[in-house]
C-alpha positions in Angstrom: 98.5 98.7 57.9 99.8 96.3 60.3 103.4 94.4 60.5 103.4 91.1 60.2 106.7 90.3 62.0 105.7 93.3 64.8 102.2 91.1 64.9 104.0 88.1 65.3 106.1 89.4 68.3 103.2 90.7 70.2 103.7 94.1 68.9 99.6 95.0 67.6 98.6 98.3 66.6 96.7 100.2 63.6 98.6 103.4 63.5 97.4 104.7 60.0 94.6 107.2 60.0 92.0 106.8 59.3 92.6 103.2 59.7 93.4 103.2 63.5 91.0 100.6 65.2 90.2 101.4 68.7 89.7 100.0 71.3 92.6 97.7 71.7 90.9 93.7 72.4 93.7 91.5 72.3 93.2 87.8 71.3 94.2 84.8 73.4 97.2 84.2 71.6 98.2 88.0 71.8 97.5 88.2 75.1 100.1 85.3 76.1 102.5 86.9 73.6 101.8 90.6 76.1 101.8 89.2 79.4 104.4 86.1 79.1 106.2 84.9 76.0 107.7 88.8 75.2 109.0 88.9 78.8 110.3 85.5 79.1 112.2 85.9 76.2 113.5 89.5 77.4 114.8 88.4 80.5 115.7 84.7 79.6 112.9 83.2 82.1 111.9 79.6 81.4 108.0 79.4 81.2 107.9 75.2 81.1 109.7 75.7 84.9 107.5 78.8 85.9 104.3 77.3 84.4 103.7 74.9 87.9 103.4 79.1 89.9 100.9 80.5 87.2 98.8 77.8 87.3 98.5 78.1 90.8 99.0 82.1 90.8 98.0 83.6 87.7 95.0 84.7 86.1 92.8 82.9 83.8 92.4 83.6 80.6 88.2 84.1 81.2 89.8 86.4 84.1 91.6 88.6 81.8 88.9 88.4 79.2 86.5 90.0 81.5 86.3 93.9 81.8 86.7 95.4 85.2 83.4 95.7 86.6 84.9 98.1 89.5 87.8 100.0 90.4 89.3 98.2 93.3 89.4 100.4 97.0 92.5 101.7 96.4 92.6 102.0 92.5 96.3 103.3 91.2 96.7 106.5 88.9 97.0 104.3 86.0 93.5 102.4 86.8 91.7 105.5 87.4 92.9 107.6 84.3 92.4 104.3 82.1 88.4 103.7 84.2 86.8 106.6 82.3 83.1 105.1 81.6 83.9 101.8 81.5 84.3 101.2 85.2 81.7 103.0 87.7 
């Protein structure tokens, strides 16, 4: 079963077995709710003045839609442990 209002803030998960939906594919609009909108409000950041820096600096949404097709060379703990068989 899934909250509405925790939906609406970014927050998505299925926690009810049997009714937990893995894997987690986020849409575009939670994506930007994840990676900006939660922070921004957190720590009182103004996205109209950063936007100018993420257009130059950030990734694309077809970037973030697209699965790793590698670990990098230097892959962190958290890359590695989350690789499994997705990554070779």
């Amino acid at each position: 079963m899934r909250n509405s209002q925790q939906e609406a803030d970014g927050v998505v998960a299925e926690v009810v077995f049997p009714n937990t939906v893995p894997p987690f594919f986020p849409s575009f609009v939670q994506m930007r709710k994840i990676l900006s909108e939660n922070a921004a409000k957190l720590y009182d950041f103004d996205l109209a003045a950063l936007a100018k820096l993420a257009a130059v600096h950030g990734a694309t949404v077809a970037e973030l839609a697209t699965p790793l097709q590698r670990l990098p060379d230097d892959p962190n703990d958290a890359l590695r442990r989350g690789a499994g068989a997705a990554v070779a």
